[in-house]
N, C-alpha and C positions, 0 to 999 in steps of 0.2 A: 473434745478431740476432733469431730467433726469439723466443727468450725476453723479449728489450725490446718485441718488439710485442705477447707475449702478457700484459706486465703492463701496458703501456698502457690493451690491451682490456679486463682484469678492471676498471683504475684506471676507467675511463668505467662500464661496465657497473654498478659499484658504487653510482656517480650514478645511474643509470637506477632500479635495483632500488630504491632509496632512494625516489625521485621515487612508483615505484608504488606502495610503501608508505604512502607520503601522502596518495597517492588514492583507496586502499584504507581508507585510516582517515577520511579527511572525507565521503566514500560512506556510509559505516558510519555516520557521524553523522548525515546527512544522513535517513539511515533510519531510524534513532531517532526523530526530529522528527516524519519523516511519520508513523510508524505513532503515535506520542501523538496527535496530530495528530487521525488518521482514529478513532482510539479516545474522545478525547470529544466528536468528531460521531457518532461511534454509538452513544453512552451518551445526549446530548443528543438525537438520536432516539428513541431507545427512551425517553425520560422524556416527549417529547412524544406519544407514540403512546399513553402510560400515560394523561399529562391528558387526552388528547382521551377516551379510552375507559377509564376506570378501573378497571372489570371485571375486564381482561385478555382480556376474548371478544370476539377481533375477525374472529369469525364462519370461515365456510369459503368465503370467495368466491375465483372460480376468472374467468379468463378467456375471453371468448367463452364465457359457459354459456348455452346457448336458453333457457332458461328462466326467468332471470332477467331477460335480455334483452327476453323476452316479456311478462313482467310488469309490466316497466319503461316500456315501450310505445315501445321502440328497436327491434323487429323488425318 
């Protein structure tokens, strides 16, 4: 008797494992997608940050700096 309800359990279980595997592989793709995704918004970024400033020197500005702020005539 034991044994019918232990191959029961595996027979279901087998479905289950199955099912996660599935979810595990569409996840997976799902993550592919985003990270190309976020990859040529960041490339598209950085090419806009190029046009806007061609140089590449886009300075050393820093947050809340007094000084800048003072000169700016924001303090």
């Amino acid at each position: 008797m034991f044994r019918y309800v232990s191959e029961f359990v595996q027979f279901f279980w087998m479905f289950e494992s199955h099912a996660q595997q599935r979810r595990a592989w569409q996840d997976a793709d799902e993550a592919r997608v985003a990270r190309a995704r976020a990859e040529a918004r960041a490339e598209a970024q950085s090419r806009a940050m190029l046009d806007a400033n061609p140089s590449g020197a886009l300075g050393d500005a820093r947050l809340d700096d007094p000084y800048n702020l003072n000169d700016s005539g924001l303090l």
